[in-house]
Every structure is written in C-alpha cells, then in structure tokens.
N, C-alpha and C positions, 0 to 999 in steps of 0.2 A: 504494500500500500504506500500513496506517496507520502512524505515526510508534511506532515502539520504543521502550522503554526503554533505556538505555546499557548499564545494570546487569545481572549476571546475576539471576535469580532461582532461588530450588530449587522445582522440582515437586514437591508432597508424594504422596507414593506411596498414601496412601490418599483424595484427594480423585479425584471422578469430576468437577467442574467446578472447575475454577482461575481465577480473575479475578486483575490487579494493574495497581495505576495507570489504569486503562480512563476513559478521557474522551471524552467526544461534544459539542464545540462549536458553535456556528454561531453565526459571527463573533464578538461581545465575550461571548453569552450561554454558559453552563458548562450545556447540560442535563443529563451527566453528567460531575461531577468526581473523579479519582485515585479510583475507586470499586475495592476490594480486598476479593475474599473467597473461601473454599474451600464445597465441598460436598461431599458424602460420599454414598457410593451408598447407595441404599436410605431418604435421608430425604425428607421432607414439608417444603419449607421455604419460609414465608411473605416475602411481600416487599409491606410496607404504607408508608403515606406521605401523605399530604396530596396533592391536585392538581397537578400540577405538578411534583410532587418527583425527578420524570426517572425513572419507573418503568417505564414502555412504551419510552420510549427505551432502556434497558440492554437490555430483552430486546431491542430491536430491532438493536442492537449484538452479540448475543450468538447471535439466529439469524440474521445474515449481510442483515438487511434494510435496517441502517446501515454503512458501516466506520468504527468508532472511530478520532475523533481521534489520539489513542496509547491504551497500552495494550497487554498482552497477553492472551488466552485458550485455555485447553487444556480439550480435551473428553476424557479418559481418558489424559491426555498428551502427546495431538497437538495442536501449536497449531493454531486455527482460524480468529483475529482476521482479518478483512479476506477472511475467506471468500463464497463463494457461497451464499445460502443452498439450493442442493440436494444441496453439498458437502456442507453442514455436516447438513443432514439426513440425507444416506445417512450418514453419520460418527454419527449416532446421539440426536445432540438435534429433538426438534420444538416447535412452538407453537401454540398457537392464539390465538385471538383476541376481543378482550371484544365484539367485533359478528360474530358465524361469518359465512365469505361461502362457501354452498355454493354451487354452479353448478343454479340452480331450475329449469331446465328438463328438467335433468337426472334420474334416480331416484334415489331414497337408494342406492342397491347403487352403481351408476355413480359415485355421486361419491364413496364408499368406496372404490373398484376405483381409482379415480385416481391414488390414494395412494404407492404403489409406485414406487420408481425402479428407474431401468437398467432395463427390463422390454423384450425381446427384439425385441416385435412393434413398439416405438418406431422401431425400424432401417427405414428403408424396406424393403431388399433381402431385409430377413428372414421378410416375409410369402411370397414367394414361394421359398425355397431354405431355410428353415428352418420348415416350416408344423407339423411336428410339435411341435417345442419354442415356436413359438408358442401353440399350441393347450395346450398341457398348460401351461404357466407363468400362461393364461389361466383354466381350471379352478383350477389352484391359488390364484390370487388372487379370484378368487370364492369359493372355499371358503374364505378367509381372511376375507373381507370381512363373509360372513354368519356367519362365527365372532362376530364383531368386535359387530354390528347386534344378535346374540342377547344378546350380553353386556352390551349401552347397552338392551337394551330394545325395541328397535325393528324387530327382524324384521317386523312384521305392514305396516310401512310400506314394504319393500324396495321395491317396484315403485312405489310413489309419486312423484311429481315434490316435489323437496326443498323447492321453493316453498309446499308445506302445510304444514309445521313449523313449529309453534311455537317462540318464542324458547328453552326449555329445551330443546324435542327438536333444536336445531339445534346447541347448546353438545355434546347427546349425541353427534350424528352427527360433529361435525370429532374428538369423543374416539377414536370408532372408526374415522375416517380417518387420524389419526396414530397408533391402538395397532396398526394392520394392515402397519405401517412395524417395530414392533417396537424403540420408538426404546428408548434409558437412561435419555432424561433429559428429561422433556417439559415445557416452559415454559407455564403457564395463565393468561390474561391476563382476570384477574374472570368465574373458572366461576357466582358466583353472584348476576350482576348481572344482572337485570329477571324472572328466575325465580322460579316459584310456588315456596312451601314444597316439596310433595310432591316435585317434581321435583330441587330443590337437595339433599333429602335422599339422591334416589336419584343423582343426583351425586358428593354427598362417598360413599355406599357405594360406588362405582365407582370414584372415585381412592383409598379405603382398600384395595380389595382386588388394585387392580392392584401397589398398592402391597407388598403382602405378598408379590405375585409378586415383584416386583422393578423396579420401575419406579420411579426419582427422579423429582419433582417441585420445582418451582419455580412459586409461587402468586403471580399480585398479586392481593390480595383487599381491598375496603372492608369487607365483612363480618366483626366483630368475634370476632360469636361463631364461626363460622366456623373463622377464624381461632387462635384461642385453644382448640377443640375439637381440630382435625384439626392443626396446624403446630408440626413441633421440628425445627429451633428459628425464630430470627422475625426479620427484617430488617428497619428500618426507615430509608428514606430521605426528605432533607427540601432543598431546595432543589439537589440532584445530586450530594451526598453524601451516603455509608452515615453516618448518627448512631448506631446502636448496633444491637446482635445481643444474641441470647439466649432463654432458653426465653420464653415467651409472656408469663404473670405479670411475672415479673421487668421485660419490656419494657415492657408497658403500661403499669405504675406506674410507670417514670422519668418525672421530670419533664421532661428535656428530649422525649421522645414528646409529652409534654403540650403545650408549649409549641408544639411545629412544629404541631400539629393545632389549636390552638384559641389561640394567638399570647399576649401575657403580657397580664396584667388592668391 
C-alpha cells in the first residue's frame, strides 16, 4: 500500500476529487512531487506542462495504473490511493488515453459493450442458472452503448471492426466507452493530439455538452487554444510539481509558465 501521510487532512465537502502530498518516485527521480489539489464537480479543468512535467504519471496514479509513492486521494470522499484501477472505475472516475487502444478486431459496438463492470454474465455459473438477467443486463448494455456511439457520432460505424478508425474516431469511441460506464469524473489524456480540425471540434462539442450534463473533467492538453477556450480553471505542472493554478489568462501570462515551457533566455 502507498506510504500515508502522518497528518490528518480535512476533506473539503465540496471537492469531487481530492489530491494531497501525492508522489510517484522511481528511485532518486521525483516524477510526481507532494502534488496537492481539489476539484469541484461539474468543472472543465486543464492540466498543461512541458514534456516531462509528470502529467500522464499523476493520472496514472490517480486511475489506479501506478500506486503513489505517498500520498492521499479521495474520489467523492472515498479514498482511492493504491486502488485497483477497476475499483476505482466502478467508484466513478475513468480515463482515456493520448494513443486509444480499442481491441481492432473487435466492432465498434463490442468494444463499447466492454465497458461495463460487474456485469452478470462475467460469473461463469450465471450463464447457465441466471440466463434471464443475463440476457436483459445484455440488451441493456447494448442499448446503452449505441446510446453512447449516437452521441460520439459514430452509429453508422457500429458493426465495423475498430481497426478502420481513424485516429479522431478512435479518441470518439474510448469517449463512448467510458460515458456508457457513467463515470463523475473522466480523466482525458490529449483528446486533441494528431486530430483533424473538424473532428477536434466535434470533440470539444462532446466534452462541453457532457459537461452540462454533469460530467467533471480533467484534461492534459498541449493544445493552447484549446485549452484557454474550453478549461476553468488550469493547472500547470513542470518538473513533478503543481507550479500554479488559475483561470486560463491569468496562467498563461505568468512568467514562471513561461519559463518551465521555453526555459530562461
């Protein structure tokens, strides 16, 4: 389990994600250092940084793919630090990833339908002595999944093998494989990295309007503009410390932002 803090800490009653102190070592190197921050349900919120800056490490600490060093994390006030990540996704956070890896041989529908945990018919003994509520939990997640595919765009590709997708439509399809999960809090690991225009646009409309439903977000984005459109408020990390937070404007134009991304003259 990862090493605790001594200290107590207060859970703040209105944060839907809690970090404090959260480190991810290996050996002398700090990828992420005493990194500490709250999140708030319902916001849009960027996490930018320079290469390196320990950005895919936190999420990967934070959806249960690394366990921190130390550190603590609470997803709605359950700690989760040192979890599983299928814990910590049925517990309500998901991620994706800046390269999607859908399973190509599989159809778009199939690897939507995947998504879903605890699901009945996984039980061995349940296909045969519960065949009804297999069957219906099965419709249900189908009818869930092509909810999901109408919504990213992609219905007319359902039967496709995932291996056709373009690099945008595959960023769309892992969206509808973790919004068919129904998470809180979904972590996006550069939704607009190697995407056409058209598609990044139809993108950011898709994370605004889940958004409006109610769906937190957490963004690593190089994308400035991006960034600066869609993100309140804005995080930025620079050698595996948080350097500063704040609406978008305000961050950009610190100098110390300046200095981690383009080093002093």
């Amino acid at each position: 389990m990862p090493e605790n803090q001594t200290h107590a800490v207060s859970i703040l009653p209105s944060a839907l994600l809690q970090v404090s102190n959260l480190s991810r070592h290996f050996g002398g190197y700090r990828a992420v250092h005493k990194v500490s921050f709250s999140l708030t349900s319902g916001a849009i919120c960027g996490l930018i940084g320079p290469n390196g800056a320990g950005k895919t490490t936190l999420f990967n600490c934070l959806a249960g793919f690394m366990r921190p060093t130390t550190g603590q994390i609470w997803l709605d006030g359950v700690p989760i630090a040192g979890a599983s990540p299928a814990k910590i996704f049925a517990s309500g956070l998901a991620r994706t990833f800046q390269i999607p890896r859908p399973f190509p041989e599989m159809s778009v529908l199939e690897n939507v339908m995947l998504a879903p945990t605890n699901q009945i018919g996984e039980r061995f003994w349940a296909n045969w002595l519960r065949m009804d509520a297999v069957a219906r939990q099965e419709r249900d997640t189908r009818e869930a999944a092509r909810h999901w595919l109408s919504f990213v765009g992609l219905s007319d590709l359902e039967q496709k093998p995932a291996r056709v997708l373009s690099g945008g439509q595959r960023k769309l399809l892992e969206l509808a494989r973790v919004m068919v999960a129904r998470p809180k809090l979904v972590l996006l690991d550069e939704p607009g990295a190697g995407v056409n225009p058209a598609l990044l646009d139809q993108i950011v409309d898709k994370i605004t309007a889940l958004n409006a439903q109610g769906t937190t977000f957490l963004i690593i984005e190089h994308n400035m503009d991006l960034v600066a459109s869609l993100c309140r408020p804005v995080m930025v990390m620079a050698q595996g410390e948080l350097l500063v937070s704040g609406d978008a404007d305000t961050v950009l134009a610190d100098p110390r932002v300046v200095e981690a991304y383009l080093g002093t003259a």
